[in-house]
C-alpha positions as a printed NumPy array, in Angstrom:
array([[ 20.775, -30.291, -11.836],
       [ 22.831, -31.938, -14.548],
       [ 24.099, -28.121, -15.628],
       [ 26.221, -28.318, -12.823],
       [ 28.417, -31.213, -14.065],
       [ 28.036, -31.163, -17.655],
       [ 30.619, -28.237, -18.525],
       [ 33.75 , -30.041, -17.993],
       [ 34.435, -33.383, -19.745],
       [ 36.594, -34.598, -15.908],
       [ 33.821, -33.692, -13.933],
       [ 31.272, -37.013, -12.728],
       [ 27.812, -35.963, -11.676],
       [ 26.61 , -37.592,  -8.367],
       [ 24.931, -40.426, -10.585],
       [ 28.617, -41.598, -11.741],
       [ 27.988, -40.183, -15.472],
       [ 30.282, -37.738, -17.894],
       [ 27.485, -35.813, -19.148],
       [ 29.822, -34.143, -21.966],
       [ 30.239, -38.541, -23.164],
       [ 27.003, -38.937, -23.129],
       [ 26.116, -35.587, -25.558],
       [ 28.189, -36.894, -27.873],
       [ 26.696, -40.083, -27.903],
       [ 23.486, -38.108, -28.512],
       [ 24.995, -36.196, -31.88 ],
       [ 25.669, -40.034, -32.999],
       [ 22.405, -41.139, -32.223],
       [ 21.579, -38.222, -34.693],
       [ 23.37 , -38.74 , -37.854],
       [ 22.569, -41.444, -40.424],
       [ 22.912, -45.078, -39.568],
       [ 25.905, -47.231, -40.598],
       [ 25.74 , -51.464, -40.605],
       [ 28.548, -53.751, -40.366],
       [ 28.294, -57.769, -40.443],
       [ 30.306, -60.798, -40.913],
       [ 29.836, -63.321, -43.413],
       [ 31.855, -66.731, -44.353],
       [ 33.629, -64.991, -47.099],
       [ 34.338, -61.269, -45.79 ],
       [ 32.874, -58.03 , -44.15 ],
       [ 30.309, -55.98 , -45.198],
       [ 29.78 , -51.774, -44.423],
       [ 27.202, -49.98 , -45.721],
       [ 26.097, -46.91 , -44.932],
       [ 23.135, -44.105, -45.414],
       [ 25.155, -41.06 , -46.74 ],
       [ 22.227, -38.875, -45.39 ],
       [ 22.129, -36.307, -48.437],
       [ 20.534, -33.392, -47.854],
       [ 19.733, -31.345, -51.428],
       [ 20.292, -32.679, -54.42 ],
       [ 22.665, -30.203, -55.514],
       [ 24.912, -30.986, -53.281],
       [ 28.001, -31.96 , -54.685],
       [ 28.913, -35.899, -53.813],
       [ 32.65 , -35.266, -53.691],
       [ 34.816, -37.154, -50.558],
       [ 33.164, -35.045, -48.04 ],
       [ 30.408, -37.53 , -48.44 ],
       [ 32.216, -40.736, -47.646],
       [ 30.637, -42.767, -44.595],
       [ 33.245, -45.175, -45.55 ],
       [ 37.189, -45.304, -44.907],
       [ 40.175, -47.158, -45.908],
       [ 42.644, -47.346, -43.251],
       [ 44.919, -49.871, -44.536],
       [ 44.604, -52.786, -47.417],
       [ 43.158, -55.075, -44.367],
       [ 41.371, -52.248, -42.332],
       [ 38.077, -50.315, -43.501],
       [ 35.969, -48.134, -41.275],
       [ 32.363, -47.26 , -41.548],
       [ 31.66 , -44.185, -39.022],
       [ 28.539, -41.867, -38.19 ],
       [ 28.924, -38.713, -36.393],
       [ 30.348, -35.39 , -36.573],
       [ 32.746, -35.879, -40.228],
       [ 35.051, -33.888, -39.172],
       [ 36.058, -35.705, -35.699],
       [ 36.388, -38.558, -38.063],
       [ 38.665, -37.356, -40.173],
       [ 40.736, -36.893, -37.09 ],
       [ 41.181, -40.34 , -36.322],
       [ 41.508, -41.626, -39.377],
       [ 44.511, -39.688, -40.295],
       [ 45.636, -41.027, -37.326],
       [ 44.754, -44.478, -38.116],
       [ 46.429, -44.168, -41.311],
       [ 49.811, -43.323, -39.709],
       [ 49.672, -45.704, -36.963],
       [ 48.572, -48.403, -39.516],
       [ 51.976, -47.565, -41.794],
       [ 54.125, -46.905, -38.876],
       [ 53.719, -50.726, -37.842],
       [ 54.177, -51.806, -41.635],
       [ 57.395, -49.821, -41.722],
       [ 58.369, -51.02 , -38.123],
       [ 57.682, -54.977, -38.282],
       [ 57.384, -55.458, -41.852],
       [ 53.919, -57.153, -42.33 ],
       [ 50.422, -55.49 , -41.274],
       [ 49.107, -54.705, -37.858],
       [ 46.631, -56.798, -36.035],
       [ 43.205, -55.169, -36.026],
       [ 42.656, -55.159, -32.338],
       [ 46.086, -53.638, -31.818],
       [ 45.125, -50.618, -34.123],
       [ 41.119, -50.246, -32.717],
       [ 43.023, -50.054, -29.049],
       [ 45.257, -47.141, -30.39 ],
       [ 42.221, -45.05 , -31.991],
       [ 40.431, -45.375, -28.459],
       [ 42.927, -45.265, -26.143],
       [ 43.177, -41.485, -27.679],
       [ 39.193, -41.247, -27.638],
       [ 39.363, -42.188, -23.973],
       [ 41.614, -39.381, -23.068],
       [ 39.754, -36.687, -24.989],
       [ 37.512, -37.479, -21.248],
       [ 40.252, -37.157, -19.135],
       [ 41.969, -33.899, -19.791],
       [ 40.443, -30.551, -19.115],
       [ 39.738, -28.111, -22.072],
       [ 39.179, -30.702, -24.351],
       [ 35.821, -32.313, -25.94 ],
       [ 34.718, -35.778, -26.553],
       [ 34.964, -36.845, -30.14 ],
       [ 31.461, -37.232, -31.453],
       [ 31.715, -39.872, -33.628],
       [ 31.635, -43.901, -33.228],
       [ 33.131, -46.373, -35.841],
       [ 32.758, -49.433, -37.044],
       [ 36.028, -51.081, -37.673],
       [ 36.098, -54.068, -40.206],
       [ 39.613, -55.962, -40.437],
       [ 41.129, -59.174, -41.146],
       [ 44.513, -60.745, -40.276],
       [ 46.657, -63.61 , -39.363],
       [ 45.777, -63.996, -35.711],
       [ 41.564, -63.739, -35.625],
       [ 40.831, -63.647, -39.129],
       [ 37.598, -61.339, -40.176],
       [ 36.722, -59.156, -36.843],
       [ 33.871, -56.314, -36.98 ],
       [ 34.331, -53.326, -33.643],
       [ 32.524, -51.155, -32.792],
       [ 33.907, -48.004, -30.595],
       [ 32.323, -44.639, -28.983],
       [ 33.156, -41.181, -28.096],
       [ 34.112, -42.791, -23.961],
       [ 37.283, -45.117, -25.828],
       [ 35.074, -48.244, -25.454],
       [ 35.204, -50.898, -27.981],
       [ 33.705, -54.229, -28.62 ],
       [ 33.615, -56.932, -31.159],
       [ 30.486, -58.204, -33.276],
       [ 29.51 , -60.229, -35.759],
       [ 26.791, -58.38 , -36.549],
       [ 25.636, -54.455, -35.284],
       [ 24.877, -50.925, -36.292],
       [ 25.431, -47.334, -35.183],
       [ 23.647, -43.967, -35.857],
       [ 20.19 , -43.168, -36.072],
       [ 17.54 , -45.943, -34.837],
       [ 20.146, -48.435, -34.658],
       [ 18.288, -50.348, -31.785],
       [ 15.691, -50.778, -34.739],
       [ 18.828, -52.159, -37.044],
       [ 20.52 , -54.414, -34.024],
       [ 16.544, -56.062, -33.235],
       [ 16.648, -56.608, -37.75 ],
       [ 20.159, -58.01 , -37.196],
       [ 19.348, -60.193, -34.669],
       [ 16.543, -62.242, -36.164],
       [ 18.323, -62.288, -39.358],
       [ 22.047, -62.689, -39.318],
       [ 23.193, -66.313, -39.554],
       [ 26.736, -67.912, -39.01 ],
       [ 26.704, -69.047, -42.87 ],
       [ 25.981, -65.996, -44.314],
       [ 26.874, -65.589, -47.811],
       [ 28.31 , -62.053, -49.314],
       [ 24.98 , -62.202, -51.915],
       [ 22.754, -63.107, -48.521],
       [ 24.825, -60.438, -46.037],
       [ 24.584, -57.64 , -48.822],
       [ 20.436, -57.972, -48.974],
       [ 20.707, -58.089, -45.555],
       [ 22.438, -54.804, -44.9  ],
       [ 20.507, -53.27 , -47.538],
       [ 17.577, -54.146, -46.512],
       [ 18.091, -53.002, -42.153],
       [ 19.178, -49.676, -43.738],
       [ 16.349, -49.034, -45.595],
       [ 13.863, -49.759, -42.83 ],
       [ 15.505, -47.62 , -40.638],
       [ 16.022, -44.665, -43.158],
       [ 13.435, -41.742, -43.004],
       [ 12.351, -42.575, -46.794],
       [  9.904, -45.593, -48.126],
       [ 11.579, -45.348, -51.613],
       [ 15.097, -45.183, -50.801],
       [ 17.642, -44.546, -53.966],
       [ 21.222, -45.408, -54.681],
       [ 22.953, -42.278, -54.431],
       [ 21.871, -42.358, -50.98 ],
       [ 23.951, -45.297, -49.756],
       [ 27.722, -46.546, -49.42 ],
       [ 28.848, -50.473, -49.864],
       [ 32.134, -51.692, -49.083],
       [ 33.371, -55.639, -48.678],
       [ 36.586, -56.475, -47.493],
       [ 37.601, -60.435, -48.446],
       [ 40.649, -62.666, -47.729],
       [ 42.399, -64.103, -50.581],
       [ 43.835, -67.509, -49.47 ],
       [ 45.817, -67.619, -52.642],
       [ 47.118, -64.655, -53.243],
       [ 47.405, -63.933, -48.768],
       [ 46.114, -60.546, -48.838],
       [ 42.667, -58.773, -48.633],
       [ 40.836, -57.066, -51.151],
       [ 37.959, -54.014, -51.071],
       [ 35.179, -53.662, -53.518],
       [ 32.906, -51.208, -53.854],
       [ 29.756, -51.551, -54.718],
       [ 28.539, -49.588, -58.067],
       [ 25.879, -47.137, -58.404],
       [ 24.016, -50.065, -60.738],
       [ 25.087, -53.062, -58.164],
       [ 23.285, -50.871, -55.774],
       [ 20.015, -49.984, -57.223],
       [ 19.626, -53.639, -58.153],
       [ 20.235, -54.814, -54.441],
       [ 17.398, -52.232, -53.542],
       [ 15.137, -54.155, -55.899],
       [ 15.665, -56.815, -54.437],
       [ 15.021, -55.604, -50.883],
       [ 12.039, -53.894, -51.972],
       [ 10.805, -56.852, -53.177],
       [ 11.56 , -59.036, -50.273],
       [  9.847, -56.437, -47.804],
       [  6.734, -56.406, -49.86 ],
       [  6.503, -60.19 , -49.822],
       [  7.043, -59.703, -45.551],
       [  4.222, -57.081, -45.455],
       [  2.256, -59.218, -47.877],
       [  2.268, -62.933, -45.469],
       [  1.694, -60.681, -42.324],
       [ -1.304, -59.263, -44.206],
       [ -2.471, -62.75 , -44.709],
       [ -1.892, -64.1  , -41.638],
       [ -3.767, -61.667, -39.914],
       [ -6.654, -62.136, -42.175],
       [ -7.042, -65.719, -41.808],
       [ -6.333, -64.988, -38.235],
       [ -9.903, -62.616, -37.942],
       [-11.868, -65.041, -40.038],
       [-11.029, -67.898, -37.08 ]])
């Protein structure tokens, strides 16, 4: 039945839904998970770069992780080169207002702008839905440190805490339990680490396979900064995760024990 409305992008099926929207939701659902959250200091992104061989060559084409601006980084998952897309066009849009006004654009202004032109990629004939959603992570002057999230339909929504890409119902149920108002970077890092590795395909998950980025306000100097993590930062966070999971696994194990004996 749903062959007869899923060819064109304008056409609703009798149930309300754009099929072609909801496909390329599907191709996100696919690709390797990216995690954004907001701690008391700054934003974190990290990402699973999903590498396939290891002789691929880790050049940009492997980047899960943007800069738009000195205040704006995006994580994405999808189809790469939809992203790229956008981000060019986030790039320009991001200057334009610089050059315009004279100080940097407000975060929400900018997400609107990238998904106002998502949204009309379902609303024209012979065009497709971009199949990518991104995680934008921003700070300025009006709401301070803001986290959105956005999909192929143009629909966007802030969080303090949430993931997109493969099982990232798994990483938003992690998330949930875990993320606290106070975070600290050192706390929000192990977190993120540790909700991508349990929702990787792996059990012994390795460095080169993941992307860290933190974005911070400095009061003093009044502008952001970006770090990224190092190869050596990152192994040493996975340590630490691994460790923490194992001590989980182990007081479940021992709980249930003592549970059987009663």
């Amino acid at each position: 039945m749903s062959r007869r409305y899923d060819s064109r992008t304008t056409t609703f099926s009798p149930e309300g839904r754009l099929y072609q929207v909801e496909y390329a939701l599907e191709a996100i659902n696919n690709a390797a998970p990216t995690v954004g959250l907001v701690c008391n200091e700054g934003i974190i992104l990290g990402a699973d770069k999903a590498i396939v061989s290891k002789l691929l060559d880790q050049g940009r084409s492997m980047e899960k992780i943007y800069t738009i601006d000195r205040h704006i980084i995006v994580g994405v998952a999808g189809l790469t080169a939809d992203a790229n897309i956008l981000i060019a066009q986030a790039r320009i849009e991001s200057q334009r207002y610089q050059y315009t006004y004279g100080e940097e654009q407000p975060v929400e202004q900018l997400v609107t702008q990238i998904c106002d032109r998502k949204q009309s990629y379902t609303q024209f004939g012979g065009l497709r839905p971009f199949g990518v959603s991104f995680l934008f992570a921003g700070y300025d002057k009006h709401y301070g440190y803001q986290l959105y999230q956005s999909d192929p339909s143009g629909n966007f929504s802030g969080w303090k805490a949430t993931a997109i890409g493969q099982n990232n119902h798994t990483a938003t149920s992690i998330l949930k339990q875990e993320w606290k108002e106070d975070l600290t970077l050192d706390q929000g890092l192990l977190l993120t680490a540790k909700v991508l590795a349990k929702t990787m395909d792996t059990t012994s998950p390795t460095a080169d396979k993941f992307e860290f980025s933190i974005l911070m306000y400095n009061k003093d100097k009044r502008k952001c900064t970006q770090r990224i993590l190092s190869e050596r930062e990152i192994t040493e966070l996975l340590n630490k995760v691994q460790e923490e999971i194992a001590s989980e696994s182990n007081s479940s194990n021992g709980s249930n024990s003592n549970s059987s004996s009663n």
